[in-house]
C-alpha positions as CSV (number, residue, x, y, z in Angstrom):
1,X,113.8,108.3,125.9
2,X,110.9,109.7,127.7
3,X,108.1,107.7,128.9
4,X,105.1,107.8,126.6
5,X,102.1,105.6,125.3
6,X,104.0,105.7,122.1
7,X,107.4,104.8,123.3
8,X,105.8,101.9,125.8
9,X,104.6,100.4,122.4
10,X,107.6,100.6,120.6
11,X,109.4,98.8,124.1
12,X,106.8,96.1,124.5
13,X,106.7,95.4,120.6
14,X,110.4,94.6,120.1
15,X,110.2,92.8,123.2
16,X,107.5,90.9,121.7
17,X,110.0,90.5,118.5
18,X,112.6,89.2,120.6
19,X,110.1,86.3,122.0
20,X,109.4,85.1,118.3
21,X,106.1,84.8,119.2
22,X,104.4,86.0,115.7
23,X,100.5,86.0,118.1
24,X,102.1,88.2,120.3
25,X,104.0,89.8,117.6
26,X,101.0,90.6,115.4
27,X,99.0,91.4,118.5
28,X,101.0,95.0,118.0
29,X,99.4,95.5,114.1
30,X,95.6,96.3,113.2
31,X,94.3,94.2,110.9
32,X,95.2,96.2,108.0
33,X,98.5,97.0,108.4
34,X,101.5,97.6,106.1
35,X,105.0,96.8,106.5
36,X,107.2,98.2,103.4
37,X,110.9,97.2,103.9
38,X,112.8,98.3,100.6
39,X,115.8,95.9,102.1
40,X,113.9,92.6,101.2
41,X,112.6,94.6,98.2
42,X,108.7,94.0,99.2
43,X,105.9,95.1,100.8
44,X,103.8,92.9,103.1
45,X,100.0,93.5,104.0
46,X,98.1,92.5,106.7
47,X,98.4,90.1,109.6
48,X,99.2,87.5,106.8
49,X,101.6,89.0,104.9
50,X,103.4,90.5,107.8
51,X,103.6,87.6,109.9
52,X,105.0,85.7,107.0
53,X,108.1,88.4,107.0
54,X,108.5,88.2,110.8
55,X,108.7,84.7,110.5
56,X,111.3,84.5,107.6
57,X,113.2,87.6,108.7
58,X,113.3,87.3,112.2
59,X,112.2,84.0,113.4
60,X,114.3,82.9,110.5
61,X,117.5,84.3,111.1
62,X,117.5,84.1,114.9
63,X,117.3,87.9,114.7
64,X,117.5,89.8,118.2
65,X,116.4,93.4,118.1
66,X,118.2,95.9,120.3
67,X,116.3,99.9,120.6
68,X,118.2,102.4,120.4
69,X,116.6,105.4,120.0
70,X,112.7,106.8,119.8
71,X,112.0,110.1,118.2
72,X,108.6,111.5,117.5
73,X,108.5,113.5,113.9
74,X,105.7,115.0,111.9
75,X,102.6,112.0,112.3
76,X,105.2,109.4,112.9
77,X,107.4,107.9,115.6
78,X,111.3,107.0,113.6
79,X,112.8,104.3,115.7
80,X,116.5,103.0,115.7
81,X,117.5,99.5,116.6
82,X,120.3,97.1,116.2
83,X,120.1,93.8,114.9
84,X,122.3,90.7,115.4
85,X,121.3,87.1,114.2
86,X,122.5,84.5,111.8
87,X,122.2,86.5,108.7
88,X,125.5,87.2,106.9
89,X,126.2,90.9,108.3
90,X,125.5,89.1,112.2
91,X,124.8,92.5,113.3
92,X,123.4,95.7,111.5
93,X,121.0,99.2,112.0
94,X,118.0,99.4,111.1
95,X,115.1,101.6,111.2
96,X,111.4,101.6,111.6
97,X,109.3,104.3,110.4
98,X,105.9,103.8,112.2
99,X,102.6,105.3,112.3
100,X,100.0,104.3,115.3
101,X,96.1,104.7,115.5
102,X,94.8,106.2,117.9
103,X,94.6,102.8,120.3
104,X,98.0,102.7,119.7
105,X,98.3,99.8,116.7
106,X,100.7,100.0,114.1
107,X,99.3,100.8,111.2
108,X,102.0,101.9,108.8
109,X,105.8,100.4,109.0
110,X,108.7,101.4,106.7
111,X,111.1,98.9,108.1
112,X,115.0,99.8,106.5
113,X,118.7,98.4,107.0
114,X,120.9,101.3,107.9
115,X,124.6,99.9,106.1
């Protein structure tokens, strides 16, 4: 994975995940962010809504991110990861779909389990 603005983002965010600190967590979205995740069939808006789904989906279930990979395509970066935690699978692929701004903030996530 190369070293880029971008891909130092995506690093320190998950490591931020890891923490579960949701400040430091949210300190990653702008303010008007939007987290879609079809696997918890919902889509959460803003620091509010998305710090509520950190904190039941990953504070929640203990949930440890792992990164795998980092690729930019067309106006977005497609991430995978691995997650392990106390939810019933205990460990499972996921992917986030994420646009930035231009000061590097997440403003657009399509979160997904890979099964």
């Amino acid at each position: 994975m190369q070293s880029s603005p971008e891909n130092t983002t995506i690093t320190d965010w998950i490591a931020a995940t890891n923490a579960h600190d949701p400040t430091g967590y949210l300190a990653f979205f702008a303010a008007d962010a939007v987290l879609d995740d079809p696997s918890v069939g919902d889509v959460f808006e803003g620091h509010a809504g998305i710090g509520e789904y950190f904190r039941s989906y990953f504070i929640g279930y203990n949930t440890q991110t792992r990164l795998i990979s980092t690729e930019p395509r067309d106006g977005y970066l497609h991430v995978e990861v691995e997650f392990t935690g106390t939810f019933p699978e205990r460990r499972i692929g996921g992917i986030f779909d994420i646009t930035l701004t231009a000061d590097h903030l997440i403003q657009h996530v399509r979160a997904d389990l890979r099964r």
